[in-house]
Backbone as CSV, one residue per row, in Angstrom:
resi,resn,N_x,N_y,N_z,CA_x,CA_y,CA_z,C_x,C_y,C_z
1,UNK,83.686,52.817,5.900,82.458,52.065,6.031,82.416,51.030,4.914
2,UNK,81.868,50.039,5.256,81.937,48.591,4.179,81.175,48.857,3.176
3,UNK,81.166,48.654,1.866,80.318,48.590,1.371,78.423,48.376,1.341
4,UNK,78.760,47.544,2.244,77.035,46.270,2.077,76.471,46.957,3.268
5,UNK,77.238,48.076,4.158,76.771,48.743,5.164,75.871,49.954,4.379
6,UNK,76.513,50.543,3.683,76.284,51.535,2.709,74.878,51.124,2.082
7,UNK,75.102,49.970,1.148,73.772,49.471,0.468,72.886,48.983,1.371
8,UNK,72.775,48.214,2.277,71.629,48.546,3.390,71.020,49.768,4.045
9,UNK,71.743,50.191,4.341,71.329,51.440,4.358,70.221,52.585,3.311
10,UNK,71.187,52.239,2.829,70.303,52.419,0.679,68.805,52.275,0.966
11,UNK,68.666,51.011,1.109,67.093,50.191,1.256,66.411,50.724,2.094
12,UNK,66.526,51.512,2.969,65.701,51.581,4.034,65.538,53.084,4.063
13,UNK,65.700,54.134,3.387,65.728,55.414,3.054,64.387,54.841,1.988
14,UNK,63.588,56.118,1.974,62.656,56.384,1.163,62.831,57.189,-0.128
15,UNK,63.529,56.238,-1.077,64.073,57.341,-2.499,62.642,57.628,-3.119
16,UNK,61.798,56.466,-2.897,60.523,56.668,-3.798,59.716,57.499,-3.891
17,UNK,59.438,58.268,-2.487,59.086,59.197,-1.657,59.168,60.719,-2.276
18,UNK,57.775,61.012,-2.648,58.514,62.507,-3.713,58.850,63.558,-2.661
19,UNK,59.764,64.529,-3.071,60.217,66.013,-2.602,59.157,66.540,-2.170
20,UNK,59.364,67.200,-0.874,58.096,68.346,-0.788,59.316,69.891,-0.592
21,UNK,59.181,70.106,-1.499,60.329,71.408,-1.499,59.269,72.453,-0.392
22,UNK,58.352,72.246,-0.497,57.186,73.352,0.348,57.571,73.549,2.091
23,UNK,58.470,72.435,1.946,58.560,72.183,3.609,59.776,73.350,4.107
24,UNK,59.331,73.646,5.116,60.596,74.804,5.765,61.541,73.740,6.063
25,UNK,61.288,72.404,6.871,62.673,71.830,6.933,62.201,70.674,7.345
26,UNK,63.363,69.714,7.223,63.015,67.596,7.289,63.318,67.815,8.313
27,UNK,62.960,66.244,8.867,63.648,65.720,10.116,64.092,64.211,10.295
28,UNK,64.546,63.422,10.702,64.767,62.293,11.431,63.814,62.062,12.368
29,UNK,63.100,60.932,12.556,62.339,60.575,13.635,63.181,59.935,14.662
30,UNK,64.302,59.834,15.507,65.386,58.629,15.840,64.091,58.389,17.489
31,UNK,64.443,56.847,17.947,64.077,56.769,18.993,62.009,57.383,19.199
32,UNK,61.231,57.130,17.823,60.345,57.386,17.628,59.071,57.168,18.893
33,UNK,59.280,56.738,19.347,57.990,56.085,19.976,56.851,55.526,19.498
34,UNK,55.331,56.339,19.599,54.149,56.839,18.993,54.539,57.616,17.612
35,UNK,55.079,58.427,18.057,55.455,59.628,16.754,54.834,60.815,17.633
36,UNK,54.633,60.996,18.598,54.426,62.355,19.218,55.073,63.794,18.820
37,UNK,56.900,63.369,18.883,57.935,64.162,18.090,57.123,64.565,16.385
38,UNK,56.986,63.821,15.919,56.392,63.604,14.746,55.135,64.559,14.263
39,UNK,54.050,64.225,15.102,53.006,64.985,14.819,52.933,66.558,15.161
40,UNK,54.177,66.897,16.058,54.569,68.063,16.406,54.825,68.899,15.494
41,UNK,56.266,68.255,14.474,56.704,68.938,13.867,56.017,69.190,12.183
42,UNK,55.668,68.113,12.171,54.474,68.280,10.751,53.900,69.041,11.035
43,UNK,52.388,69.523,12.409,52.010,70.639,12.320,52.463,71.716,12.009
44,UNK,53.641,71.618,12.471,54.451,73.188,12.193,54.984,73.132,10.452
45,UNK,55.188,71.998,9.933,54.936,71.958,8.203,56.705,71.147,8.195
46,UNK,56.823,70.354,8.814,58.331,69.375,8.228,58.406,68.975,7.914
47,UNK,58.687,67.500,7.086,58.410,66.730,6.479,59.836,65.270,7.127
48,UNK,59.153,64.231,7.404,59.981,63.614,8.189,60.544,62.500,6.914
49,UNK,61.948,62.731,7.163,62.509,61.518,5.714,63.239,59.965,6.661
50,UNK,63.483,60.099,7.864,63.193,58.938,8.189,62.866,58.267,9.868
51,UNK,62.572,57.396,10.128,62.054,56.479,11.430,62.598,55.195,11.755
52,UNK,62.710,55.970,13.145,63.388,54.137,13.782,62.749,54.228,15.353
53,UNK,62.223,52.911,15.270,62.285,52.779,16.819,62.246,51.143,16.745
54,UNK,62.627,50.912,17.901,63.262,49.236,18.346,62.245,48.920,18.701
55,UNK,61.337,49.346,19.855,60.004,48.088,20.486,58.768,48.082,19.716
56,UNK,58.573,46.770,19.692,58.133,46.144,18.573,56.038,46.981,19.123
57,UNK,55.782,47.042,20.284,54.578,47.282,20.248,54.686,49.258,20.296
58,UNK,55.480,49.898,20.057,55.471,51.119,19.796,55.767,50.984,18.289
59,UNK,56.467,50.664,17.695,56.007,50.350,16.037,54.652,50.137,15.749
60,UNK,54.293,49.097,15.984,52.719,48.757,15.833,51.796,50.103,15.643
61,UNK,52.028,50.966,17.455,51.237,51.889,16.999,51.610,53.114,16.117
62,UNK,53.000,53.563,16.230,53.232,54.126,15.078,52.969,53.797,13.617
63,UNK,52.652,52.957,13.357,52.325,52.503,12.313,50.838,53.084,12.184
64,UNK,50.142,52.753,12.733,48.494,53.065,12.952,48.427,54.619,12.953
65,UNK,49.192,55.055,13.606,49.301,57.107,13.551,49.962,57.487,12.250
66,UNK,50.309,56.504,11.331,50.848,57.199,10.348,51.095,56.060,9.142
67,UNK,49.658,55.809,9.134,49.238,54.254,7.786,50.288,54.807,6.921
68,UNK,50.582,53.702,5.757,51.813,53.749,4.416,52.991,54.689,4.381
69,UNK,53.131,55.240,5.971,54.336,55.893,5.535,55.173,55.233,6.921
70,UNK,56.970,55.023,6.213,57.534,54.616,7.227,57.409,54.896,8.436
């Protein structure tokens, strides 16, 4: 893998983001939607370290279901 693939990558991970050691286990959001996946597994106590989704008006509202966090 190229370098500058690596360091992009870098950027878009949440290092800033403190530990919740409390959590039974993380997840990946891939292919997010809303965050439906999302609000599932937090109830059950996960802690999600990262999110992607491509259409631009399902971002939007994911964004709104889950203000300041990626």
């Amino acid at each position: 893998m190229h370098a500058h693939y690596v360091f992009g990558l870098q950027r878009l991970l949440p290092f800033d983001e403190p530990a919740n050691n409390n959590a039974p286990f993380t997840f990946v959001d891939l292919f997010a939607g809303i965050g439906g996946i999302r609000m599932a597994f937090e109830n059950l106590g996960g802690r999600c370290v990262f999110t992607s989704e491509w259409d631009s008006y399902a971002q939007n509202t994911y964004a709104d279901n889950f203000p300041g966090r990626h």
